[in-house]
N, C-alpha and C positions, 0 to 999 in steps of 0.2 A: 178453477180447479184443473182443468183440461188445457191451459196454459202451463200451470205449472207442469204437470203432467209430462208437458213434452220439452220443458227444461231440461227437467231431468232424465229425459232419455239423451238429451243433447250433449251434456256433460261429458256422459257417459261413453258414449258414441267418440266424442271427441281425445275422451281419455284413452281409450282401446287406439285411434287412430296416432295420437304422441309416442304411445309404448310401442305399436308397433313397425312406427318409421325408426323408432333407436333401433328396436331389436334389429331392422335390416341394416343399418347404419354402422352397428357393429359388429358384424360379421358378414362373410362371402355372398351368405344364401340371399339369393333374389338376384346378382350380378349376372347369371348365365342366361341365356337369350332361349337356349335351344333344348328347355326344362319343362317337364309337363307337371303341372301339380293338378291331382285330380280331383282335390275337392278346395269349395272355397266358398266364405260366409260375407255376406255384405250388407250394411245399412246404406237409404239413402232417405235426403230430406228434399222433397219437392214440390213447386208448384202449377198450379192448372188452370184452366180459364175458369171455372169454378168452385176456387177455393185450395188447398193446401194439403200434405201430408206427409207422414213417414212409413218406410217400408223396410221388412226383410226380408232377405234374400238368402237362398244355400243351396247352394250346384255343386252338380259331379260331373266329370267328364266323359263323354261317350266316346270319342277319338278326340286327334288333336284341334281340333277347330268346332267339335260339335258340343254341346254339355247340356242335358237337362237341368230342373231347378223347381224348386217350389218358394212361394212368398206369400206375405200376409201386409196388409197395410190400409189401416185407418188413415181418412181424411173427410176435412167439412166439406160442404157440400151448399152454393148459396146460388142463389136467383139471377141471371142476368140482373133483374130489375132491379135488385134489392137497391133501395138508397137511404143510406143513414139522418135522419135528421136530429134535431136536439130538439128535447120536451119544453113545457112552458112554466117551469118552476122554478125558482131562483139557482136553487142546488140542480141545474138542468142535466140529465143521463140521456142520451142518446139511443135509439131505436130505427128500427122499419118498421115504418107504418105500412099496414099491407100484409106482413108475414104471418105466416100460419103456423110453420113448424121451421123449428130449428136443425138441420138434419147432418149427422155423419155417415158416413160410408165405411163398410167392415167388407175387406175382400182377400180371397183364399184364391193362390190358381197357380198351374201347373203349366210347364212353356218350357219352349227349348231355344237355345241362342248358337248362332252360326257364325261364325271369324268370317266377313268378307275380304277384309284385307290386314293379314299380320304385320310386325313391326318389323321391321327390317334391322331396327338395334334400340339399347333400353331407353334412347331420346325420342323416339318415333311414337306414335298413334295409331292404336288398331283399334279398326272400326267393325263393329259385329252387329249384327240385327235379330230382334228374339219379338217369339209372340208368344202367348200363355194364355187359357182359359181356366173360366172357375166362378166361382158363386160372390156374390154380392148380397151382402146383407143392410136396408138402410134402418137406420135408427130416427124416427123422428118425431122430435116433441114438442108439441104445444109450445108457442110462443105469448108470453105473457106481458099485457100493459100495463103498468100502474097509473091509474088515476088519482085525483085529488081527496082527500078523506071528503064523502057525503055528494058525489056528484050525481046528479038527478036520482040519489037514494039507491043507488047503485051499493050494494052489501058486501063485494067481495073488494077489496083495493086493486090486485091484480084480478086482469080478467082477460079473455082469449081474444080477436080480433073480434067485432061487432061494428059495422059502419053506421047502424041505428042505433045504437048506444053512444058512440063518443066520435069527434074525428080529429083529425091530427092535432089542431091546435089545442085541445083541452088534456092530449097525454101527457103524464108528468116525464115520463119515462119508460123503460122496458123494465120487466119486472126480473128477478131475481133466477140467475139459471137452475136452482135447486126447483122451483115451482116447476110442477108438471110435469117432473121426472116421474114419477107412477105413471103417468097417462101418454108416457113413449109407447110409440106402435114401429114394429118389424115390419119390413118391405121386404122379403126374399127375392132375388133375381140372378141372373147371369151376367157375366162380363167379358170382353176379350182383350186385348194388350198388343200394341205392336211398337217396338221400340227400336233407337237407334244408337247404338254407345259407343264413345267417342274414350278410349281409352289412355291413360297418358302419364299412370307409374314410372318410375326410373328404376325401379324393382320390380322386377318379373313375381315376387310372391305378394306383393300388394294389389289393391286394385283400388285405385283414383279414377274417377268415370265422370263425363258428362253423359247425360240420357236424355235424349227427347221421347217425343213419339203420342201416341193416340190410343183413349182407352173408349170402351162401349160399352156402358151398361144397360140393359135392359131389365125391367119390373112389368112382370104379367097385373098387377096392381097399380094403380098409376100411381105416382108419389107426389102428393101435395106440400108444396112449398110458401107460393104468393095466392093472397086472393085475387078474384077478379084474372085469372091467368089459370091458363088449365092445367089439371095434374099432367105428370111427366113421366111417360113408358118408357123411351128408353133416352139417355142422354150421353153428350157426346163430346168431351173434352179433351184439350191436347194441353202436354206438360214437359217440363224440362225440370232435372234435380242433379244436385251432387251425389256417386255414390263412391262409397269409399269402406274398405275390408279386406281381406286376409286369403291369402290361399297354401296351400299344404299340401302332404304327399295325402 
């Protein structure tokens, strides 16, 4: 579900990105170098040393080179350690064995980005540097194994991790991502963002971006992940994504 999910934002995303290279394609605006557009909307899709996401973005500008912004942007959230194996059933589904919860990341935060170096014409690369803080919210739920019907009289088919119950070789598989959706638990925490965007439209009203950079979440809760591995206060991951969107007066 939460694959298609982000199909469909990708479409989407993509479709806004075709319409609005015609739109600059066919006419002036965006050719002039030395134009301030003071407000602009942008999606981007990226990923991190753990796990993936989308985001958006939407700034206004404070001077020519300064602009505040706020964004929001879900993404999974997975274990160093996690490693996939296959069950022991003929029809075999793939799991980690190990894992406790399945977890996404909900985050809201406000930042301001700085022009280090402008373009000197619309072939060039300007490269800008932004940081933003704001709240983190994790989502995480129960991860479920399917056993074999009737194994040591075990009553439920899906069941949560137990290493006295079953071990790797008797899982059939990973259980169904709908199970244990009621028994997801909220992490509230904090996070902060430092990035680095690598600019490189041929239209001054577009905006085509490479991003890297480093984000830090922190949970006054610790966030349980793998067993056997301790929960996780704060963590700390670096990402690079495409971002691409629109600017206006």
């Amino acid at each position: 579900m939460f694959n298609k999910i982000i199909l469909v934002v990708f479409a989407l995303g993509f479709s806004f990105v075709c319409v609005g290279q015609n739109n600059a394609l066919s006419s002036t605006e965006g050719s002039t170098l030395n134009v301030l557009y003071r407000n602009d909307a942008a999606g981007k899709f990226y990923a991190n040393t753990r796990g993936w996401g989308i985001l958006y973005r939407q700034g206004k500008h404070i001077t020519a080179k300064t602009r505040s912004f706020f964004e929001i942007d879900l993404q999974t959230l997975k274990h160093p350690k996690e490693v996939k194996v296959s069950g022991s059933a003929e029809n075999r589904k793939r799991f980690v064995y190990g894992k406790l919860n399945s977890c996404f990341l909900l985050r809201g935060n406000l930042g301001m980005q700085n022009v280090i170096f402008g373009k000197a014409d619309n072939k060039a690369v300007e490269i800008r540097f932004a940081y933003s803080v704001g709240a983190t919210f994790a989502f995480a739920k129960p991860y479920y194994y399917q056993l074999p019907n009737g194994y040591r009289n075990v009553d439920a088919q899906e069941v949560k991790f137990n290493s006295s119950e079953f071990t790797q070789d008797s899982v059939v598989g990973k259980g169904r991502f709908s199970t244990g959706l009621s028994e997801t638990k909220i992490y509230p925490g904090i996070n902060a963002k430092f990035n680095l965007s690598f600019e490189y439209a041929n239209y001054t009203n577009l905006i085509r971006a490479i991003e890297t950079g480093v984000t830090i979440d922190y949970f006054p809760k610790a966030l349980p992940i793998m067993a056997r591995n301790p929960a996780e206060n704060i963590i700390i991951t670096l990402h690079v994504g495409f971002v691409f969107g629109k600017k206006w007066y």
